[in-house]
C-alpha positions as a Python dict, from the first residue, in 0.01 Angstrom:
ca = {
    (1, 'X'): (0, 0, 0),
    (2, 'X'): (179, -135, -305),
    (3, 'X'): (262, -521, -281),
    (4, 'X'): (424, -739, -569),
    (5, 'X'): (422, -1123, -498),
    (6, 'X'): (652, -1322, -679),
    (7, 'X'): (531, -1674, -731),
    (8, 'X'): (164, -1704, -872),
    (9, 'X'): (135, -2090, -817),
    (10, 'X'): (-120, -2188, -560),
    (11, 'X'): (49, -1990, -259),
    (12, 'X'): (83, -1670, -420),
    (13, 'X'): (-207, -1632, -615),
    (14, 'X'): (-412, -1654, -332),
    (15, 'X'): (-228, -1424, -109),
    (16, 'X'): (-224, -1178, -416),
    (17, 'X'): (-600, -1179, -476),
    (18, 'X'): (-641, -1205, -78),
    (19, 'X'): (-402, -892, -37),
    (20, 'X'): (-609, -691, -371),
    (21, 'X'): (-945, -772, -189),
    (22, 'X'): (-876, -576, 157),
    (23, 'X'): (-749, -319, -65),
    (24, 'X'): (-403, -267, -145),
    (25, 'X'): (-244, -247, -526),
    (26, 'X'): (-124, -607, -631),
    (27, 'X'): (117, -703, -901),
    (28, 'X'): (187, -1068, -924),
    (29, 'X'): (448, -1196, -1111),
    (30, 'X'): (580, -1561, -1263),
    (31, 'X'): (765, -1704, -1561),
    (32, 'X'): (502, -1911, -1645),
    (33, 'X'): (330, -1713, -1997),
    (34, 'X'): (4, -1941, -1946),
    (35, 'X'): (-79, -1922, -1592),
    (36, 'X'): (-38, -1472, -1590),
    (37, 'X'): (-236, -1488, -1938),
    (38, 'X'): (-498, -1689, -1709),
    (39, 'X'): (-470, -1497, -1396),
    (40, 'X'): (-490, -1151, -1615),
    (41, 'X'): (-850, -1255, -1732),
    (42, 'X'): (-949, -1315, -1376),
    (43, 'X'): (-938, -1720, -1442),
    (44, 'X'): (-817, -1915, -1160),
    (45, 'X'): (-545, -2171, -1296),
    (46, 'X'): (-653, -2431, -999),
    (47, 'X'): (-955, -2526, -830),
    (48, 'X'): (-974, -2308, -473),
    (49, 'X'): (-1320, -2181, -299),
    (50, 'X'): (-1355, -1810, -347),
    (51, 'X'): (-1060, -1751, -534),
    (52, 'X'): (-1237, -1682, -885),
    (53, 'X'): (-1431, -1419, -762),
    (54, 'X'): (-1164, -1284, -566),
    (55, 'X'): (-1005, -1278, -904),
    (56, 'X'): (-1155, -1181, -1109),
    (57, 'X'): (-1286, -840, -845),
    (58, 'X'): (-924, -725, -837),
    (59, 'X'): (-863, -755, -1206),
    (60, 'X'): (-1169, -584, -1296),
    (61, 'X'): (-1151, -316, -1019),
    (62, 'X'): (-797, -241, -1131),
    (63, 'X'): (-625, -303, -785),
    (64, 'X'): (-450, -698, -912),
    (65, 'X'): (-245, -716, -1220),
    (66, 'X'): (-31, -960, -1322),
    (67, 'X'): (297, -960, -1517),
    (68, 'X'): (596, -1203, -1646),
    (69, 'X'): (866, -875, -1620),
    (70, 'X'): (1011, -922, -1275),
    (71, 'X'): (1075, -502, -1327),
    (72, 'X'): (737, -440, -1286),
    (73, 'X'): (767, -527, -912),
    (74, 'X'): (996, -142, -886),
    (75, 'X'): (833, 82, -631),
    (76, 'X'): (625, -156, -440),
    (77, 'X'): (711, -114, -60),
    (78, 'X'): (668, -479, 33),
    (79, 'X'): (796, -770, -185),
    (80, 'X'): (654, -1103, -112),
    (81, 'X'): (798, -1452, -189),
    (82, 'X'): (543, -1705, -279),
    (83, 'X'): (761, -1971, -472),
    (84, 'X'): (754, -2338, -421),
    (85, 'X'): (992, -2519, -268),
    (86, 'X'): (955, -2903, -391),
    (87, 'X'): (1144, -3204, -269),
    (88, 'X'): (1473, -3230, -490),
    (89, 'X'): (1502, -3531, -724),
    (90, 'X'): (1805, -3645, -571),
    (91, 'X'): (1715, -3683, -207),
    (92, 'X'): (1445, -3575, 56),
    (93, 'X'): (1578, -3187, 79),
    (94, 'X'): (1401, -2893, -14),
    (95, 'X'): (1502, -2785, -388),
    (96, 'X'): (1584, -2432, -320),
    (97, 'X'): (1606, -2333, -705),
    (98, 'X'): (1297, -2117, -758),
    (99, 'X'): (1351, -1931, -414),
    (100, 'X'): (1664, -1836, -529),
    (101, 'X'): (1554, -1747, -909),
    (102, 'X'): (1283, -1497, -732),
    (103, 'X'): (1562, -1324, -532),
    (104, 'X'): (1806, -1285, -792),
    (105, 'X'): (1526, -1160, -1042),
    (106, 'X'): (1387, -918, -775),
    (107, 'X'): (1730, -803, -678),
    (108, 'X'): (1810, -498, -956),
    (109, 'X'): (1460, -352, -878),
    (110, 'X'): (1465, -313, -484),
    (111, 'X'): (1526, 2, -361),
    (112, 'X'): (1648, 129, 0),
    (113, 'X'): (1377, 119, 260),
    (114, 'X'): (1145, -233, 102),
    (115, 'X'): (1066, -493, 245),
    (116, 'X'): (1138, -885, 93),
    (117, 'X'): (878, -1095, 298),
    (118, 'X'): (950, -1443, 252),
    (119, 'X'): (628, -1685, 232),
    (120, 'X'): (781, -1993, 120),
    (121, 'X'): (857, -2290, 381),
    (122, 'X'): (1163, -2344, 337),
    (123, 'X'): (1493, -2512, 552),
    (124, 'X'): (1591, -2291, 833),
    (125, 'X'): (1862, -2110, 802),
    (126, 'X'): (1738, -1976, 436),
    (127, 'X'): (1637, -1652, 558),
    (128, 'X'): (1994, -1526, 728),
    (129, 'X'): (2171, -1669, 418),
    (130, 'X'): (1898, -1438, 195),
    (131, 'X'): (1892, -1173, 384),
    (132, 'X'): (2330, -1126, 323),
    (133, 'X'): (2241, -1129, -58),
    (134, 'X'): (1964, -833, -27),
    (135, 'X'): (2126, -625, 227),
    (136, 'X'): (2352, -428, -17),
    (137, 'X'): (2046, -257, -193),
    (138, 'X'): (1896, -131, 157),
    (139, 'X'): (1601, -346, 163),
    (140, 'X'): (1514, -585, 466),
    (141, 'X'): (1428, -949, 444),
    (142, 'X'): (1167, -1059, 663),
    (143, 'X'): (1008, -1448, 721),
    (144, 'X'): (626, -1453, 709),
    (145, 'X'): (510, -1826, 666),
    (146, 'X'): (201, -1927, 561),
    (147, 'X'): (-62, -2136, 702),
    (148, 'X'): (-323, -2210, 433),
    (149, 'X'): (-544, -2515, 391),
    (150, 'X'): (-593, -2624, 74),
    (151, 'X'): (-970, -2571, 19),
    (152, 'X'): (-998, -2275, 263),
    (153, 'X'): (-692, -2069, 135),
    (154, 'X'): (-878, -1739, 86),
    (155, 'X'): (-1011, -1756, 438),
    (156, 'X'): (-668, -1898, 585),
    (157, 'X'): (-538, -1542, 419),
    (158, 'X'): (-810, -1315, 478),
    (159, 'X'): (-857, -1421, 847),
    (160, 'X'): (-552, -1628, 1009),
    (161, 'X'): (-568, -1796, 1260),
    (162, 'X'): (-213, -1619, 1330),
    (163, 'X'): (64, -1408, 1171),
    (164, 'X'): (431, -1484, 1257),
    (165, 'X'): (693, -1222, 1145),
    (166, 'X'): (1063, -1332, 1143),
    (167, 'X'): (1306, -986, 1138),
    (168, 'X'): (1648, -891, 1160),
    (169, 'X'): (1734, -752, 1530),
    (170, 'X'): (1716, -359, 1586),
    (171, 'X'): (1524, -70, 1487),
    (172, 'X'): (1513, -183, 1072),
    (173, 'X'): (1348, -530, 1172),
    (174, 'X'): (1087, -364, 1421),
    (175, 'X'): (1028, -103, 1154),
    (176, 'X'): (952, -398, 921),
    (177, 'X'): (741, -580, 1174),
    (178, 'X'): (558, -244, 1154),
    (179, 'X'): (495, -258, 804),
    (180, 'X'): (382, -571, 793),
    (181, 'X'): (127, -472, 1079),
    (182, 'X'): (-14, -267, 830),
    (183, 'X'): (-21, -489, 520),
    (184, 'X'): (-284, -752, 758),
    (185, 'X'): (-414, -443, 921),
    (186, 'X'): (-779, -563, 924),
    (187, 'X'): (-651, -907, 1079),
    (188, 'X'): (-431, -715, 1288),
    (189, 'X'): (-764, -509, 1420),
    (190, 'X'): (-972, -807, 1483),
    (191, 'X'): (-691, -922, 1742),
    (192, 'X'): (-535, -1194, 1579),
    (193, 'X'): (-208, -1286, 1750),
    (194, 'X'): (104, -1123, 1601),
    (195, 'X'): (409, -1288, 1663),
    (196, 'X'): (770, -1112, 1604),
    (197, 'X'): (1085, -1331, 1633),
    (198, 'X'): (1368, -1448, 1487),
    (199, 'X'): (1465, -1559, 1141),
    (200, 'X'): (1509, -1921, 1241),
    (201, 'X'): (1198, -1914, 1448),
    (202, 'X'): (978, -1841, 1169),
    (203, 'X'): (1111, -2081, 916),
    (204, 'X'): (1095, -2347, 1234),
    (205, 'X'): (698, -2229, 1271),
    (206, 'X'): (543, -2422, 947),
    (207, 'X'): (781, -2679, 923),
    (208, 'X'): (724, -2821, 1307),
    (209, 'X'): (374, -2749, 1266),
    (210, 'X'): (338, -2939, 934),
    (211, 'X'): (536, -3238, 1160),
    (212, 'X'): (301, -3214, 1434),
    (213, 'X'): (-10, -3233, 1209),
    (214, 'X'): (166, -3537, 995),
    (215, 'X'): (271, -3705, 1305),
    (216, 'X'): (-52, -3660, 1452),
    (217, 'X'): (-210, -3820, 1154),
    (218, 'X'): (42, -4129, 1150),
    (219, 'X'): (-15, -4186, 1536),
    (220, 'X'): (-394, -4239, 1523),
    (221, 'X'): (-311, -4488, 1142),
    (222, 'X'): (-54, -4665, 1366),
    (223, 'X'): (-306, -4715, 1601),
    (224, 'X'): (-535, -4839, 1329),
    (225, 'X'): (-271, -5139, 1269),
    (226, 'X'): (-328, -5227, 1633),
    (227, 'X'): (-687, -5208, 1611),
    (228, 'X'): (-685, -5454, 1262),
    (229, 'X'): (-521, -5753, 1454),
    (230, 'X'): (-736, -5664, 1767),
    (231, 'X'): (-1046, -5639, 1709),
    (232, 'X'): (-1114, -5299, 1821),
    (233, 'X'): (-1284, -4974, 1633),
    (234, 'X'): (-986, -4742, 1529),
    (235, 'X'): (-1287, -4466, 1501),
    (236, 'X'): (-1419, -4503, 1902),
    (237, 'X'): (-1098, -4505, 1978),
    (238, 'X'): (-1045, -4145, 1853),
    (239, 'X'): (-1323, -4003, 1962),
    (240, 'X'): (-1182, -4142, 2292),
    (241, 'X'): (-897, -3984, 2314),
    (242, 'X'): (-1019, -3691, 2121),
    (243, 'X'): (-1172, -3585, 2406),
    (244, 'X'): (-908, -3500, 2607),
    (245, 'X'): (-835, -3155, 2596),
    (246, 'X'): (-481, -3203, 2537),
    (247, 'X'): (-500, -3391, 2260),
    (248, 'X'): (-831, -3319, 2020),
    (249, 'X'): (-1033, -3489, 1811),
    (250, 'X'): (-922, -3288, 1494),
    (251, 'X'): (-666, -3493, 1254),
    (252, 'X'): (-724, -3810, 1436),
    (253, 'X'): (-895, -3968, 1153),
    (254, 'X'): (-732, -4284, 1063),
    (255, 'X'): (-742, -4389, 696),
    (256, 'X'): (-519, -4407, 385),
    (257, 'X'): (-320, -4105, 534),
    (258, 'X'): (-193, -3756, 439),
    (259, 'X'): (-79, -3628, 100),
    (260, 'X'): (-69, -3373, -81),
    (261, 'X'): (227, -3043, -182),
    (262, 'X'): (303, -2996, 186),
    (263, 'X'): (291, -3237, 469),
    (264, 'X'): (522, -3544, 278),
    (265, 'X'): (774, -3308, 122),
    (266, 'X'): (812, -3074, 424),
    (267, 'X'): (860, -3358, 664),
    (268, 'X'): (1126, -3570, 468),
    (269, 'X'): (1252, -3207, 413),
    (270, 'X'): (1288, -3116, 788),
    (271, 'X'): (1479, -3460, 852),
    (272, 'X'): (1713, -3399, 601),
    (273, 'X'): (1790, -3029, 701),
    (274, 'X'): (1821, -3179, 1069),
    (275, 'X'): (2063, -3444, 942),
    (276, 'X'): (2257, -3150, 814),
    (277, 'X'): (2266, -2973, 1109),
    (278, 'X'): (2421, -3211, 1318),
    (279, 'X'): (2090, -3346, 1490),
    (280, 'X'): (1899, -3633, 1274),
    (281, 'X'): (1862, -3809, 1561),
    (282, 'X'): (1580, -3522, 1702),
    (283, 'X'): (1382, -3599, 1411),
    (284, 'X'): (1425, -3970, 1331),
    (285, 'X'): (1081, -4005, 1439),
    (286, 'X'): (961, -3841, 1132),
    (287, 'X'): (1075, -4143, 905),
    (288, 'X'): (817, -4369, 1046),
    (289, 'X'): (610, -4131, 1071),
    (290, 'X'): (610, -4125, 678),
    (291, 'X'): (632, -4484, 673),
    (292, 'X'): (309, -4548, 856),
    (293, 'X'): (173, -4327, 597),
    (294, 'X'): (251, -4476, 315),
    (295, 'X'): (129, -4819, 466),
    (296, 'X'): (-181, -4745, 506),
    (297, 'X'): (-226, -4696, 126),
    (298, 'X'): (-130, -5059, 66),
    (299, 'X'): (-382, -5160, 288),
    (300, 'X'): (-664, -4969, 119),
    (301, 'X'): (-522, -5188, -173),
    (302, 'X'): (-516, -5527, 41),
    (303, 'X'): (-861, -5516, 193),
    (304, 'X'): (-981, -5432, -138),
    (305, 'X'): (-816, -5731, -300),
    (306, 'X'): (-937, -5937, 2),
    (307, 'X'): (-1284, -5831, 21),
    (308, 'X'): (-1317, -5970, -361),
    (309, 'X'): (-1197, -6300, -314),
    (310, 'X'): (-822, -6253, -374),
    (311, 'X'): (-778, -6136, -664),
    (312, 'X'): (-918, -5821, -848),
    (313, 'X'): (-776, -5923, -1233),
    (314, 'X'): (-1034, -5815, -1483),
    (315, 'X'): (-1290, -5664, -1194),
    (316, 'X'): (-1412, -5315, -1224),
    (317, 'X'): (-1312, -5092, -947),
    (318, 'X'): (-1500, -4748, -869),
    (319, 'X'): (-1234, -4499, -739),
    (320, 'X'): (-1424, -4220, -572),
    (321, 'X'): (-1132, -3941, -535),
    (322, 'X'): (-807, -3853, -697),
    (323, 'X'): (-749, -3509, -512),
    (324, 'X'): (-560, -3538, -200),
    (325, 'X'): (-826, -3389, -42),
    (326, 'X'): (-1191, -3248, -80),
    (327, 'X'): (-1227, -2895, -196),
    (328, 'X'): (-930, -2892, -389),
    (329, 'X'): (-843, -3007, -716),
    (330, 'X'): (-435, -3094, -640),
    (331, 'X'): (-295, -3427, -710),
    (332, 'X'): (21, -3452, -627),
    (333, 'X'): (163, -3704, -368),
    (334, 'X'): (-273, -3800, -369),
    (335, 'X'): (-333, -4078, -176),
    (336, 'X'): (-629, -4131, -384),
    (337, 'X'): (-466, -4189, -719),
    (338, 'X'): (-174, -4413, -556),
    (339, 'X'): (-438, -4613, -444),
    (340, 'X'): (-573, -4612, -770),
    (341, 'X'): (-260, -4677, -966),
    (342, 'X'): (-162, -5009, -746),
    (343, 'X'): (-479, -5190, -854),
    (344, 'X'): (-457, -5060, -1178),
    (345, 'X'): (-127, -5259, -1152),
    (346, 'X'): (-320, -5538, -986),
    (347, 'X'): (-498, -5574, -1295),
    (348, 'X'): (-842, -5392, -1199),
    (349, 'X'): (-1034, -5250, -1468),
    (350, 'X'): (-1018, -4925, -1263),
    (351, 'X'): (-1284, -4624, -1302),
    (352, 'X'): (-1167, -4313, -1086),
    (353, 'X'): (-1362, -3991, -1054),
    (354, 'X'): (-1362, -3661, -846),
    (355, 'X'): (-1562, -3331, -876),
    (356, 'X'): (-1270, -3160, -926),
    (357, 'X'): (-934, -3327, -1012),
    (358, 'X'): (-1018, -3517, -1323),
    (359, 'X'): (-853, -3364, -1559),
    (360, 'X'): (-528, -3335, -1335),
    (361, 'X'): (-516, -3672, -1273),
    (362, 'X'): (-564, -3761, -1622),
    (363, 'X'): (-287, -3572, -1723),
    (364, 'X'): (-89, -3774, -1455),
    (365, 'X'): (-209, -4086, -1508),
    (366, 'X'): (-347, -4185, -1830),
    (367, 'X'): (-348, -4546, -1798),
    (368, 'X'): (-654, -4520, -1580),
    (369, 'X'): (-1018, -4490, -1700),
    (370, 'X'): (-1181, -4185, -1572),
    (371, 'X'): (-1598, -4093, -1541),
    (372, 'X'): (-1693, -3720, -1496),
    (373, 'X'): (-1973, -3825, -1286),
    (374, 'X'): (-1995, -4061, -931),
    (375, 'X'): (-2288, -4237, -1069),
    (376, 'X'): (-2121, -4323, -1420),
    (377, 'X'): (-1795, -4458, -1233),
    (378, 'X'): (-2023, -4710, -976),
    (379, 'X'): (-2244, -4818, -1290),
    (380, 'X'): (-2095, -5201, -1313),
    (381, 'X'): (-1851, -5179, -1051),
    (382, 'X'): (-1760, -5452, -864),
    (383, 'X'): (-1596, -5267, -575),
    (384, 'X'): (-1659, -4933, -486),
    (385, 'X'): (-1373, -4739, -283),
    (386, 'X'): (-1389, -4458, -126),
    (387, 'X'): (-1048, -4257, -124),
    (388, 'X'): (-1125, -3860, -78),
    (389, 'X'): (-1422, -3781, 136),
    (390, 'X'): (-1610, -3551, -87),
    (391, 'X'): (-1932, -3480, 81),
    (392, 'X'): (-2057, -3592, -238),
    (393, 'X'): (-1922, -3916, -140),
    (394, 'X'): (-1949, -3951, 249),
    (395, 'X'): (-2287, -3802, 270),
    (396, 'X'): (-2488, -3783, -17),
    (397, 'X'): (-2432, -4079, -121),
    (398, 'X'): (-2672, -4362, -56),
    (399, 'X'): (-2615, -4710, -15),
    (400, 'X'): (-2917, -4821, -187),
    (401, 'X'): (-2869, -4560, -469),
    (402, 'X'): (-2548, -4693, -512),
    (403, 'X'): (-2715, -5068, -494),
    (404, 'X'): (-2887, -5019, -809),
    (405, 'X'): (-2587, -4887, -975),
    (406, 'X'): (-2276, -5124, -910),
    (407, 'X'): (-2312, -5500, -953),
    (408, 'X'): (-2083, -5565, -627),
    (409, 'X'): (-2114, -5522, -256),
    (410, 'X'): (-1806, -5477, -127),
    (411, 'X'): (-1703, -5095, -22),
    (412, 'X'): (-1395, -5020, 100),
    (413, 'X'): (-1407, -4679, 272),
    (414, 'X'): (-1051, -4569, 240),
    (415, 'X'): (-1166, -4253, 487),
    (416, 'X'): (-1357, -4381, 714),
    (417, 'X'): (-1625, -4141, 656),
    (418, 'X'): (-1950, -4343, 566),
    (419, 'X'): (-2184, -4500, 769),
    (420, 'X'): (-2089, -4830, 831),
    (421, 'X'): (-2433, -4940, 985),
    (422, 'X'): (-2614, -4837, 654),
    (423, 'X'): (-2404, -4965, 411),
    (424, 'X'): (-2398, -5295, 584),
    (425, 'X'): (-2796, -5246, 612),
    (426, 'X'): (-2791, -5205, 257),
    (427, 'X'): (-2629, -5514, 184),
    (428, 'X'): (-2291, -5443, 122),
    (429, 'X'): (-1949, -5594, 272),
    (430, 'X'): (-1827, -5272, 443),
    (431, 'X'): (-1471, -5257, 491),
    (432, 'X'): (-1274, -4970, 685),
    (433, 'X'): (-925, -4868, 763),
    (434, 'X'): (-903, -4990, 1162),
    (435, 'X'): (-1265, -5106, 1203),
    (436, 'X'): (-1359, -5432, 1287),
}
């Protein structure tokens, strides 16, 4: 089958390489001259596991192309929509410019019988005002979110763990539903639940489950905060309750809290598409839920202040993560670096590094020192903190390595991830989010 995708950021790269490599003809488009120059040589524009190879297969076996002329999308038969949808400057709602730029440019090249297949999250009630603008050329919009983690994208794509399908009603949206059966045919064939509904119910999908997963993560930090004036072990306590079936262990890690291009954007998003719709009050939990969040960064920043006497003025700092999370290389709303930045402003002499986010967060944020390697940011340091658990960082990482490297003992493990028994054996002044 013939796809286009508009969008080539992180979202529809993927799915275009992802969509090339079970064999259909690709052609992704974007405005951005750099990032289809890089994507035409087969050279990933952002760090993602599997995707260069994925890449740079398609591009070399003729099946992915890449283009800035919005025309070259004529004669595909399915049309996806892979733009971002960021939080507007002026408030928490979704900025809806670049969904609508993709329509409008896709708009003189659809012909009767395609299918639009929006992948975007985006406020519901998007798709029934999209699909009134696309319905004169005979096409048919249809809501497919997606589910991808950052750092497993290609195999979120490749092998979902589901596939929802927002349609019109009537014969046109189950023919589309059809269609799309075919585009994931191999997921499709290895039984992975399908779900048709409504236009509203898919664009509801991501959004409620990115405010489960968020509020899930808040619950167990709030819990932390109990634990801190307590006494008690944030991290027993979620294996605890973890182990109750109806709640899991998964995402009940307490620490310096979520970040990242999804969960903070699309849950200040949903409230203020709910407060538009008449019904804030169902999702007023959601504010505290991003309040909790942001918290918990401060106190990555307190304990670490604490834990060297008071007052961290002039005392080098070892940052160990700027991404918002490991196997990825994406900065934005990190944690990490805001963790970073507030004893930076503090006056820390602060030293972050990452395996992969560097040079992002460099670009971001040049008033902070940066080492390309762990072991050059803990030579010196005073405090070592840990702030995106890298296995590089949580496991191979050794207390007394890291001994004869830094000139402090204090590590604050922004994560939770070390081994607090070992570090402590090795001398240092362990400090975690929620742990005694």
């Amino acid at each position: 089958m013939r796809l286009s995708v508009t969008g080539c950021g992180y979202l529809g790269a993927v799915h275009a390489a992802a969509m090339a490599s079970i064999g259909h003809e690709v052609v992704g488009i974007d405005v951005d001259v750099r990032k289809i120059d890089a994507l035409s040589r087969g050279d990933a524009p952002f760090f993602e596991p599997e995707l260069p190879e994925l890449l740079r297969a398609g591009v070399d076996g003729g099946t992915l192309r890449f283009s800035t002329d919005a025309a070259e999308a004529r004669g595909a038969a399915v049309h996806f929509i892979a733009v971002g949808t960021p939080q507007r400057k002026d408030g928490h709602a979704a900025d809806m410019t670049y969904i609508d730029a993709a329509v409008d440019a896709l708009l003189p090249h659809l012909q009767p019988g395609d299918i639009v297949a929006g992948k975007s999250t985006v406020p519901v009630g998007t798709a029934a005002r999209l699909a009134e603008l696309i319905a004169p050329t005979g096409a048919v919009l249809v809501w497919n979110p997606e589910f991808l983690r950052e750092g497993w994208a290609v195999v979120d794509t490749i092998s979902p763990d589901r596939l929802v399908v927002g349609v019109p009603a009537g014969p046109e949206g189950e023919r589309a539903a059809d269609v799309l059966r075919e585009v994931y045919r191999p997921a499709v064939e290895r039984e992975t639940p399908f779900l048709v509904s409504d236009y509203a119910t898919a664009e509801l999908v991501k959004i409620s489950a990115n405010a489960f997963l968020a509020t899930k993560i808040s619950f167990i930090n709030a819990m932390a905060e109990i634990a801190e004036v307590t006494g008690a072990d944030v991290t027993q306590l979620a294996d605890a309750i973890g182990h109750d079936a109806r709640i899991g262990r998964r995402f009940l890690s307490a620490g310096i809290g979520f970040g990242g291009g999804c969960l903070p954007k699309d849950i200040r998003a949903f409230a203020a598409r709910a407060e538009e719709l008449g019904r804030g009050e169902s999702v007023a939990f959601l504010r505290e839920v991003d309040a909790i969040n942001l918290r918990r960064r401060e106190r990555a920043v307190t304990l670490t202040r604490e834990a060297l006497g008071g007052d961290v003025v002039g005392k080098r700092v070892a940052v160990l993560g700027a991404a918002f999370k490991p196997h990825s290389d994406d900065i934005r709303d990190s944690p990490a670096l805001d963790v970073a930045v507030r004893l930076k402003g503090l006056g820390a002499d602060v030293v972050v590094t990452d395996p992969a986010a560097v040079e992002n967060a460099r670009r971001a944020h040049p008033q902070l020192a940066y080492a390309d390697a762990r072991d050059d940011a803990l030579r010196g340091a005073e405090a070592v903190v840990v702030v995106t658990e890298w296995d590089e960082y949580r496991r191979e990482l050794d207390p007394a390595h890291a001994s004869s490297l830094a000139t402090g003992r204090v590590v604050v493990d922004g994560r939770n991830c070390l081994d607090a028994d070992a570090w402590r054996a090795a001398g240092w002044d362990y400090r975690g989010l929620g742990r005694p």
